[in-house]
N, C-alpha and C positions, 0 to 999 in steps of 0.2 A: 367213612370208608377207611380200613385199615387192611395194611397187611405185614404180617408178621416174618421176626426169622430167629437164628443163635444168639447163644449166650456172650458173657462183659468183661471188658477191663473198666473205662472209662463209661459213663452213662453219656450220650451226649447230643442232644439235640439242635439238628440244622431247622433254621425258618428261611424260609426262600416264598421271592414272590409268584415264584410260577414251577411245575414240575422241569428239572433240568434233564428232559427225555424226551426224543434224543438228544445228545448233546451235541448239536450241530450248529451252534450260533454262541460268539464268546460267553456272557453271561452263563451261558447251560454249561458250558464247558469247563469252564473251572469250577462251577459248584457240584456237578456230577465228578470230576477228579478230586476234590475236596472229599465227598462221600465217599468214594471208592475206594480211595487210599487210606482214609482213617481206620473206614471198618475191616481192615486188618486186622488191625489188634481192639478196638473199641466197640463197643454196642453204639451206633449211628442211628437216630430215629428222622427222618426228615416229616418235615412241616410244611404243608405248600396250599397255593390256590389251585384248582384246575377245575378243566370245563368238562361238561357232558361229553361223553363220549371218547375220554383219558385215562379211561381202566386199565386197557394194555400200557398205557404209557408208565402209569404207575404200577402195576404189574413187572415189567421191566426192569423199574428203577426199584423197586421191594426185592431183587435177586441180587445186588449188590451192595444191602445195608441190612439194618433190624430189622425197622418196620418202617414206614411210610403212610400218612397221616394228611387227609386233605381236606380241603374246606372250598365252598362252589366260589367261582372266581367272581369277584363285581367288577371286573374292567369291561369296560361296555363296548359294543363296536365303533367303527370309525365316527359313525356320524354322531352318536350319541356322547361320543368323547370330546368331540369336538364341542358340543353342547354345555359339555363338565367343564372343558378346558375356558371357557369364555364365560363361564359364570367363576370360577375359580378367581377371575381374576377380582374380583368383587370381596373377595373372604381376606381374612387374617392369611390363613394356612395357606400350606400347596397345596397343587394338587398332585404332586409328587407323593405325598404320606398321604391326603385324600385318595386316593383312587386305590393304596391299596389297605384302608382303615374301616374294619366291619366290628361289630358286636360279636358275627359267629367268628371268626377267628380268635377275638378275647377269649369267645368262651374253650372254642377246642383249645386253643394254648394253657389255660387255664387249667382244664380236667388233664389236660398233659403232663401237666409238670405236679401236679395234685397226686398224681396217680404212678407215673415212671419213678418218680424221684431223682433227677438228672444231675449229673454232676456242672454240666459246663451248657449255657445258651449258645449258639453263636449265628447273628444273625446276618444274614448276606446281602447286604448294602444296607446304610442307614435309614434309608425306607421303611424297612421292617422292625427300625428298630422300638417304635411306638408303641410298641407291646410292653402291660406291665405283667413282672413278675414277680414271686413272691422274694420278702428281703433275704438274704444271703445266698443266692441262687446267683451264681457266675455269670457273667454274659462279656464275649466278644463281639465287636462292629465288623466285618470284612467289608473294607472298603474298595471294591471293582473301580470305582472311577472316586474320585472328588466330585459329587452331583454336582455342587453350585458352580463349580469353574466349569465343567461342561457348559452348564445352562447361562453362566456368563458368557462360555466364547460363541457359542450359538446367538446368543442376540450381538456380538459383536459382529459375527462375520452373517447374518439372515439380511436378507434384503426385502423380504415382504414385511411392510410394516406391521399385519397381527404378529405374528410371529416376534419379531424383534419386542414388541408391547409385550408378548405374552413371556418370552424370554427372561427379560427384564424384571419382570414381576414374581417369575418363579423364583429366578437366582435371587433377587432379595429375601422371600419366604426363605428357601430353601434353604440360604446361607446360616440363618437363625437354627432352625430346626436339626439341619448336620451337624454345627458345630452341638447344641444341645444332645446331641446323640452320642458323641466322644466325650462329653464331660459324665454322663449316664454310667456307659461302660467302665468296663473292668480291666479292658484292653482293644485295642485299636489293631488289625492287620489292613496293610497298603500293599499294595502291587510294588510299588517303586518309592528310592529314598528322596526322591522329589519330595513325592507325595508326605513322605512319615516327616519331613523337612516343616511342612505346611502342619500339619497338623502337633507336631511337637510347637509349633509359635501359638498358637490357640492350647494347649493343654500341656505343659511345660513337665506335669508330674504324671502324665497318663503313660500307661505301659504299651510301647508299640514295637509292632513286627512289621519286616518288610517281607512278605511273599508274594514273589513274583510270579506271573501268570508263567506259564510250561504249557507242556507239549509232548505228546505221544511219540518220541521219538522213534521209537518202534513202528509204530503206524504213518507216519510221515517223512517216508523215504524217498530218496528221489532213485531213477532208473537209468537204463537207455535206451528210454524209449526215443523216437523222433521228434527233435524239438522243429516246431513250423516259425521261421524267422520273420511273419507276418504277421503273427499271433499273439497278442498282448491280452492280459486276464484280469480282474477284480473279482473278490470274491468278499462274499461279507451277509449279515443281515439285510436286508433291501426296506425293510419298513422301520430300520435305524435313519433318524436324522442323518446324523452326521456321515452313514455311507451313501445317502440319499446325494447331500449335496457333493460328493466324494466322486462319485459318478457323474452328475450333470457336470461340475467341474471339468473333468477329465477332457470327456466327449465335448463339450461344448468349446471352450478356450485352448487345449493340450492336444487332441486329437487332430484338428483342421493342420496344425504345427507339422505333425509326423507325417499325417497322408500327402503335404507338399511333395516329400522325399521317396516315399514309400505310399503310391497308390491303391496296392493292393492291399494294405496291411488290415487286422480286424479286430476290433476290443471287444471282449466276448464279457458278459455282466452275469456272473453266477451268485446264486443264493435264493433264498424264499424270501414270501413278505412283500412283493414287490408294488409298491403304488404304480399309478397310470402312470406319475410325473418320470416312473424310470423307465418305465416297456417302453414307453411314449418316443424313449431314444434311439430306440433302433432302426436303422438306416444299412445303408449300402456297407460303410463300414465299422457299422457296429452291431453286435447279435445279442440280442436278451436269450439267455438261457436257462434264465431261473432256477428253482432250487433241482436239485442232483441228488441222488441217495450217497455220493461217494464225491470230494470238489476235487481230488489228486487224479486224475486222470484227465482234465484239462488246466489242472496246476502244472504235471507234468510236459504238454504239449505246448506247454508256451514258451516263446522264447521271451515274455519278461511279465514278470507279476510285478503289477501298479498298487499302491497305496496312496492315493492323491486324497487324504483326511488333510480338512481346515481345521476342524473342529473336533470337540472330541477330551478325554480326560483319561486317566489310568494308562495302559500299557492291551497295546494290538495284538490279540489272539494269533492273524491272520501275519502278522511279521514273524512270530516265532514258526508258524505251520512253513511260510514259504523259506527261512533260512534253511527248517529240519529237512526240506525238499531237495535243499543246494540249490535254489534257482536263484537267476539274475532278478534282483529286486530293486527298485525306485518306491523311498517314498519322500513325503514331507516330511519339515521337521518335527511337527506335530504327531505325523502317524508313527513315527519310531520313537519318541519321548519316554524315556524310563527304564528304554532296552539297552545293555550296553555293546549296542552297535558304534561302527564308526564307518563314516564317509567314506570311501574310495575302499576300506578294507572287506567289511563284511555288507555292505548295499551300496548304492547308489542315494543323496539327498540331494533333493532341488524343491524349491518352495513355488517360485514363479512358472506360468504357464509356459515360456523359450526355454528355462532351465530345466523344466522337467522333461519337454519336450526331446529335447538335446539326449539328456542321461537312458532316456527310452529307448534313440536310436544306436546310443554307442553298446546297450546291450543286443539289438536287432544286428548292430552291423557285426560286432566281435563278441564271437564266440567263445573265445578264449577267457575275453575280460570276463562276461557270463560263467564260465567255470571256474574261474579262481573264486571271483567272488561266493559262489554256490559254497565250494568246498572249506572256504574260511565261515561262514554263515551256517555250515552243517555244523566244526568241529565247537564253532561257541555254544550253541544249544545242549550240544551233549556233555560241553563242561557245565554250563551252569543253569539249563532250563527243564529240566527232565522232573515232570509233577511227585517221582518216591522222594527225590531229595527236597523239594518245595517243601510238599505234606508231611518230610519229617519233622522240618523247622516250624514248621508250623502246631505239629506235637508238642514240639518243646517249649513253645509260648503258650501253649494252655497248661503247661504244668509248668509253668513261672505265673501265670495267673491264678491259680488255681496255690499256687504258696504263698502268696502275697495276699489272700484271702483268709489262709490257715490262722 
């Protein structure tokens, strides 16, 4: 299935493991602002998996690039993953680059770059980067997370022993295989200089960029509307690990903390994807709400957006969307890591269940503290998170990779 569109500066082709359409989940989100913003000035061809019944979806996402380019997905449903996931543990490989490693993808990739004649690869997370391509053909890794330190602090912080087994055994694969993925490329892009930190100690002469995740500043505005001073929000992926246990966290050791104080108070859980283990949470004072065609209209209502991430790698979509809002935010250390926020100025950090509990209520009780913070949390983003200036810098490391090739 293709669909086509205008003519070139650059030739250049996205591989992505799934259609980023809508872009309503971080992953989608920066690889669709990554597309959009390029095919500006460049001819963009995206390359994806998708399922039956993702024609409109790719339809969509074919009105903001050249063409778009798909191959049927093999990720299996839950149960049969779970299937894959536990024989995986048995193989050399992950099942990180298993699950998303077919022939038909070789071959479309193949007749693709056979045929377009591309100036620049660039693939979005090293998962995909196991595609071979013909020699002297460019290729960038966009690093979303560091997969293996995710997949290490998930078995660090999992308490079901498959899990932690399974954990364990991916982050060993995986760690192999990543670093094998930046030694391949031609250049490296990270979210954060943590991250190009790490990977500059593994690849000392590889060319890396930091572009950091952003945000629709335009579209993620905060109002004045009625903020409800009982009202606390998460927002995220729901069939993400790490907001899985991000949630049960919350509600289970953090929540009982606040409702001492505040009986009525309510933590509302918005997003798709949702397993039982999260619906399963809702109670008196807590409301499943699942996914939403729009998450700003109860980001707006809250008097404080939660980030209670343990786990986790790269840099939080769902931090920058609630700074460009101006609302009062709480996260962990982990779920702000890479943003350059700072405690007490632009959020709230507290790691343990009483500290986080504490910094939830001081934005429940003062309202004030809640709009400073907002209004310094708005003006950082629009200095330095706004996706035209990300995706420019990020132009200008494929025409630094792209000379270093010449």
């Amino acid at each position: 299935m293709s669909y086509l569109k205008a003519p070139p500066t650059l030739r250049i082709l996205i591989v992505t493991p799934s259609i980023p359409y809508p872009p309503n989940w971080g992953f989608g989100i920066r690889v669709f602002q990554i597309v959009r913003q390029l095919s500006q000035r460049h001819s963009v061809s995206v390359l994806c998996y998708a399922n039956e019944g993702d024609d409109d979806k790719v339809a969509a996402l074919a009105e903001v690039c050249h063409s778009v380019h798909t191959v049927t997905s093999p990720l299996p449903d839950s149960r049969s993953k779970r299937t894959a996931q536990l024989l995986s543990l048995l193989r050399r490989s992950s099942f990180q680059t298993a699950s998303v490693r077919t022939s038909a993808m070789q071959l479309r990739a193949t007749e693709l770059v056979s045929s377009e004649k591309f100036d620049l690869v660039q693939f979005e997370s090293s998962q995909m980067s196991w595609l071979e391509l013909p020699t002297g053909l460019p290729s960038i890794v966009d690093e979303h997370n560091i997969e293996y330190e995710l997949l290490q602090r998930m078995y660090q912080t999992e308490r079901s022993p498959f899990r932690k087994l399974y954990n364990w055994g991916e982050f060993r694969k995986f760690r192999r295989e990543e670093r094998a993925s930046w030694h391949r490329a031609d250049g490296c892009a990270v979210t954060s200089d943590r991250e190009g930190a790490i990977l500059a100690g593994f690849e000392p002469h590889q060319l890396i960029h930091v572009a950091p995740n952003g945000v629709d500043i335009t579209f993620f505005t905060g109002d004045d509307e009625a903020v409800d001073d009982n009202s606390i929000v998460f927002t995220g992926l729901l069939s993400y690990r790490p907001n899985i246990d991000a949630v049960t966290f919350f509600t289970k050791q953090v929540l009982p903390l606040i409702v001492r104080r505040r009986p009525n108070v309510v933590f509302s859980i918005v997003g798709l994807g949702a397993p039982s283990e999260v619906t399963r949470l809702a109670g008196p004072n807590v409301r499943f709400v699942g996914e939403v065609p729009d998450v700003r209209p109860a980001v707006r209502s809250a008097g404080a957006f939660v980030v209670p991430l343990r786990m986790g790698s790269g840099t939080r979509l769902k931090i920058l969307e609630g700074l460009s809002m101006g609302k009062g935010m709480v996260s962990t250390t982990l779920g702000c890591e890479g943003i350059a926020v700072r405690d007490g100025q632009h959020l709230l950090v507290a790691d343990d269940p009483a500290a986080f509990a504490e910094a939830v209520l001081s934005l429940l009780d003062d309202r004030q503290l809640a709009a400073r913070l907002g209004r310094e949390g708005r003006a950082l983003v629009e200095q330095s998170y706004s996706w035209l200036s990300i995706v420019d810098g990020l132009e200008r490391f494929h025409e630094r990779v792209l000379d270093a090739r010449r």
